[in-house]
Every structure is written in C-alpha cells, then in structure tokens.
C-alpha positions in Angstrom: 46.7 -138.4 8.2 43.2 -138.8 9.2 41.4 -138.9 12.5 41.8 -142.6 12.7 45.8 -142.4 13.3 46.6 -138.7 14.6 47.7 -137.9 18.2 46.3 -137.5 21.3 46.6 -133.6 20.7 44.9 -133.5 17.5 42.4 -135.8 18.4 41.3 -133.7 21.7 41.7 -130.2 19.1 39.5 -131.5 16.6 36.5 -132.6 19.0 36.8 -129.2 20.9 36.9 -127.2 17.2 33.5 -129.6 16.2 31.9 -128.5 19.8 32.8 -124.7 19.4 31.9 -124.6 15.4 28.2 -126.5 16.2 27.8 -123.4 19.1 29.3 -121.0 16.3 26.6 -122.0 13.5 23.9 -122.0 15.8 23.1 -125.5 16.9 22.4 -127.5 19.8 25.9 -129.5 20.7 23.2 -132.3 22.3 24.2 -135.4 24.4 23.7 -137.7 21.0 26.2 -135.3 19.0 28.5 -135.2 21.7 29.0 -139.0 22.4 29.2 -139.5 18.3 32.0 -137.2 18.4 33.5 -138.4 21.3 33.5 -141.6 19.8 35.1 -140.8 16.3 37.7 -138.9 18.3 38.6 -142.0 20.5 38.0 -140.2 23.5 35.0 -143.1 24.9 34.5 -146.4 24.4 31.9 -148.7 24.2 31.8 -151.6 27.1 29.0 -154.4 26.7 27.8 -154.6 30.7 29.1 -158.4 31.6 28.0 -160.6 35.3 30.1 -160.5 37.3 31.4 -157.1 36.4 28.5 -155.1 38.0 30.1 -152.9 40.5 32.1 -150.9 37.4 28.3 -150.4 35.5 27.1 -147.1 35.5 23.6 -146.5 37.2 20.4 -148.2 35.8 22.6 -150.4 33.6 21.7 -153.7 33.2 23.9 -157.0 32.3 24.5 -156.8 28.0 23.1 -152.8 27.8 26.1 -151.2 26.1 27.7 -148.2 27.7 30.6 -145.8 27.3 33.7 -145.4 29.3 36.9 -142.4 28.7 39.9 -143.7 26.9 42.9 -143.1 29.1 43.0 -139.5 27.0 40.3 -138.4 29.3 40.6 -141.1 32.4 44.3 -140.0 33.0 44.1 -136.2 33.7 46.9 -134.6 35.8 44.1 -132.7 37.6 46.6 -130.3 39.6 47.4 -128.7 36.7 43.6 -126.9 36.8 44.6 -125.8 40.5 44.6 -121.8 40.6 48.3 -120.3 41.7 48.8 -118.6 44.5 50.3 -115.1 44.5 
C-alpha cells in the first residue's frame, strides 16, 4: 500500500505523524511544508482561478493564479463532535 491508495484514516495519521516528527526533530513545520504535505496526503487540491467563478476565489486571487482548496476529508467535518459535554 502506499500513500497514493490508503484510506482516509491513514492518510489524515500519516500527515499528523509528518507535522508532530518535523516539531520532534526540531524544525519549523512552515506554510510551504505544510501545503506539500497536505498535498501528497490528498487533503488540498489545486483549483486554477477561472472567470466567471470569482466569488469562490480566495482573497487577492486573480483569474489563472492557482490556489488550494480541502478535499471533502477536511471540507466535510462533523463539527459537533468537537463540542464539550455537559455534566
């Protein structure tokens, strides 16, 4: 199995372990490193800013910039989960 065909799970484990292991070994997890990782874990995706489209572009893009967009592995988060219980 490699990265390319393993489940959601593994996928979201591995990028966490890379994150924790760079703070471990005494780098700097920066925003380059992050989005690379991101990427080779299928967790973003690149989206080439079209016209006509312009309301979905990020801030201070521009029609063809590339940017990056979460997979539905990060866009579909059952956020109530996170809630604290009550006692």
């Amino acid at each position: 199995m490699s990265l390319d065909t393993a489940d959601q799970t593994t996928r979201l484990q591995w990028f966490a372990r890379q994150i924790v292991d760079c703070s471990w070994n005494g780098y700097d997890a920066d925003g380059g490193l992050i989005q690379s990782l991101a990427l080779k874990a299928r967790l973003i995706h690149p989206v080439v800013a079209k016209a006509g489209e312009e309301d979905e572009w990020p801030q201070d893009v521009e029609e063809g910039d590339t940017y990056y967009m979460f997979t539905k592995d990060l866009a579909e988060v059952d956020w109530d989960q996170l809630k604290p219980t009550e006692e």
